[in-house]
Each structure stands twice: as structure tokens, then as C-alpha cells.
N, C-alpha and C positions, 0 to 999 in steps of 0.2 A: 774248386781249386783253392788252396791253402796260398795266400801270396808268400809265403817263408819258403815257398815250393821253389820259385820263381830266383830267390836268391841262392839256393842252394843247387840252382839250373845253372845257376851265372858262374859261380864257383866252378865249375865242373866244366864249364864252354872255354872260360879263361885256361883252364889247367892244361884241358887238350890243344888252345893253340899253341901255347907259350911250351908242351913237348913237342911241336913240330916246329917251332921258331920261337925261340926266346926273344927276339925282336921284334916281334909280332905286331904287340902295342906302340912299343917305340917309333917303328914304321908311320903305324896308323896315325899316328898323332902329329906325324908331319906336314899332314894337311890332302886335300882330296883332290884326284884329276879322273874326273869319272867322263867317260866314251859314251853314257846315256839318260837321260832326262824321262825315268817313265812315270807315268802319269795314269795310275788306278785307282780300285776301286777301295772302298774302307772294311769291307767285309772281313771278318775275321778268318772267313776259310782262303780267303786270297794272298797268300805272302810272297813279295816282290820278288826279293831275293832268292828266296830258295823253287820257285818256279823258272826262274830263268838260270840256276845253275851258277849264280854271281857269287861273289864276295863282298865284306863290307869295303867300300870303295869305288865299287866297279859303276853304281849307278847312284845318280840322284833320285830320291822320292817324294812324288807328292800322292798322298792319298783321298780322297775324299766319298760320298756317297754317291756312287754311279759315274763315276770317272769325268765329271763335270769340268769344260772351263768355260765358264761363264767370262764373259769380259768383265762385267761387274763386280767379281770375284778378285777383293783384294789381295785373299793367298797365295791362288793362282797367278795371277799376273806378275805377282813378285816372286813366284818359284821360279817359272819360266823366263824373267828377267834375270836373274843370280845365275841361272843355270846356263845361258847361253850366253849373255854378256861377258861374266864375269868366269866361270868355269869350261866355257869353250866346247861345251857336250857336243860330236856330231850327229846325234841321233836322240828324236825326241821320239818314242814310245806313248802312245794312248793304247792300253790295253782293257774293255769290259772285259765280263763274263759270263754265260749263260745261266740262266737262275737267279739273276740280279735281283735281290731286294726292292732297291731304287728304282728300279725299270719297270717293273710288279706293280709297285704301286704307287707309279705314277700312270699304269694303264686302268685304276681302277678310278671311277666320280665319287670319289669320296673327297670331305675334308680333313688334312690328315693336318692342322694348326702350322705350327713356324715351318714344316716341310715343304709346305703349299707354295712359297716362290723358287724352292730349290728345284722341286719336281715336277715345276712350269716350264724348265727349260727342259726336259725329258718330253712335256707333251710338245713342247713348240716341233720337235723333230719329227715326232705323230702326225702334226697337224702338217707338217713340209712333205711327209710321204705318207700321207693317208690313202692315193688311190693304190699304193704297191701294197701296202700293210693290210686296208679292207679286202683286198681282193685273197689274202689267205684265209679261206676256214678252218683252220687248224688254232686253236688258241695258245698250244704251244711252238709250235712253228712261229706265229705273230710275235711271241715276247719276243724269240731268241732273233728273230730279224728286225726287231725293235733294237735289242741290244747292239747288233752290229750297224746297225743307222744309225746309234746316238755314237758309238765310236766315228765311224764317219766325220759325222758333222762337229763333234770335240777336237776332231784331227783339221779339221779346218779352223774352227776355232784357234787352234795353234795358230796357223799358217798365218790367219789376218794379223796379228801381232806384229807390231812393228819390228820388233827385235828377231825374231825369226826373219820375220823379210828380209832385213836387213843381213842375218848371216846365209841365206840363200845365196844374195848377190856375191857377199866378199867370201863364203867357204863352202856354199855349195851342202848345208847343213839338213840333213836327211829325214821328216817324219813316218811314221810307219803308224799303223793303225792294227792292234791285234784284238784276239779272243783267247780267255781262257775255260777250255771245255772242264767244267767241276769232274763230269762223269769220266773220262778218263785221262785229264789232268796233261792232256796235248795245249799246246798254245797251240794259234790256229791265225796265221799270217790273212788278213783281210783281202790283201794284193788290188788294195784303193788305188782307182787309177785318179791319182792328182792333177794332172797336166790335165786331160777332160775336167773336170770337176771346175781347176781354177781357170781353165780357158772362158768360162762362163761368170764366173764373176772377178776377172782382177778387175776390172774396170770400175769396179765398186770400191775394191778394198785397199789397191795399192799404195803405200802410203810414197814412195819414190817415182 
């Protein structure tokens, strides 16, 4: 890929919005009130926006390797701050995808160097559901239900966050847990049932 490509792509995206609204930019530039906070993966075959059919504006994004939120994760915790504090998103989106990179190979005993504490919290979810995971022989089955448990557990992740908790109570603010199938490019609603899940541990997490 030639990057001169890239600006000559830009050129050419500007022109087509600015013939369907010449206010297009001007709009855009008045600042953002997006309805969703999704939180993927950094793959280059996964793009936010144009799998979910959006616009720029419609959603906030964070990306990272294997759709991670780590608590310790200072990006995360300040995306997911901005986004719900301050921009009122009612809908927080963790979306993996099957084929993941990140998920791959954190199933494999290798040392992969600075990767090794990012793709410690991918095996910690391994080690949380080892007997559902060993019990498939299938190796491709195991990743892809590897991928929808590390969704899972990122989605709760969200939920312990104080700021989430907190707009639970005063607006009732919604997280959903997806998949995006590479092979025929469906997203794929997890349909995580929360209420079970958190019945068992707010006692843990609640900060109110």
C-alpha cells in the first residue's frame, strides 16, 4: 500500500460527503453525542463502524488486542469513564471475533515477551472456564468458545466499574456482549444473561 493512496482515499470520501451535505463537516465539528461505547478488537480485518452500519458520530471507540478491559488498563478505564460520564452513551458494546489473533495465542505455552501480561488476562478466563473449554475436542470449536468467554468476562469487566454501576442505577445504561463472524461478516448477539451472572457476584463488586 502506497500511503499517497491513503490521502488520495481522503480526498475522494470528503468530496462524496460534502455532494450529499455540504455541511457535513461543519455538523461534525460541533461536537459528538454518540448512543454507543463499543469496545473491540484491534485487528485490522475488524472495522467498527462499517460492520455495525454507523456513521462518524454514532459510536465511541476503543480498540485494543482481543477486546480487553483489564482494570489495570489505564486506557480503558478512562475510555469507559469519558464515555459514560461525560457523553451519556446508553449502550456499552464489547464485541470479539472469531479467529482472534489475541485469543490464538494466548491458547498457545509459548513466551510471546511484552504480550505476556496482556495475554495473561485472556488465559486467566481459560483458567475460570477450564472444565467447559477442556471438555471440547474440537480445537477449533475451543478457540471460538474461548473468544465468546473472554467477551463474557470483558462485559463484566465493564459492569464492576464504578461508573457503569453508577449509571445502571440513575439511567438504567445497557451492556451487550457481541461476536463478529469474519466468515460471513454477521455480528452474532451473545444473549449473556447478566442478572445470573451478576446475582453471583455483586456481593463482591458492588461499589454502592
Amino acid at each position: 500500500m502506497q500511503i499517497q493512496k491513503i490521502f488520495e482515499s481522503n480526498k475522494a470520501w470528503v468530496k462524496d460527503k460534502l455532494n450529499l451535505d455540504p455541511d457535513y463537516f461543519k455538523n461534525l465539528s460541533k461536537g459528538q453525542n454518540p448512543e454507543v461505547l463499543y469496545i473491540g478488537c484491534s485487528d485490522s480485518r475488524v472495522s467498527a463502524e462499517e460492520l455495525m452500519g454507523l456513521d462518524p458520530g454514532d459510536a465511541f471507540i476503543h480498540r485494543n488486542i482481543a477486546n480487553m478491559v483489564p482494570n489495570t488498563d489505564l486506557s480503558s478505564m478512562s475510555v469507559i469513564d469519558y464515555a459514560v460520564v461525560y457523553l451519556k452513551v446508553n449502550h456499552i458494546v464489547v464485541c470479539g471475533h472469531y479467529y482472534c489473533g489475541g485469543v490464538k495465542a494466548a491458547m498457545q505455552s509459548q513466551d510471546l515477551g511484552i504480550l505476556n501480561p496482556w495475554l495473561r488476562n485472556i488465559r486467566d478466563v481459560y483458567r475460570i472456564h477450564r472444565i467447559e473449554l477442556n471438555a471440547i475436542d474440537n480445537e477449533e470449536e475451543k478457540y471460538k468458545r474461548l473468544v465468546e468467554l473472554n467477551v463474557q468476562e470483558q462485559c463484566i469487566n465493564v459492569i464492576k466499574t464504578a461508573e457503569v454501576q453508577y449509571a445502571y442505577r440513575d439511567r438504567n445504561i445497557k451492556v451487550h456482549g457481541w461476536v463478529f463472524d469474519i466468515h460471513s461478516g454477521r455480528l452474532i448477539d451473545l444473549k449473556i444473561d447478566f442478572e445470573k451472572i451478576l446475582s453471583e457476584i455483586t456481593e463482591i463488586y458492588r461499589l454502592y
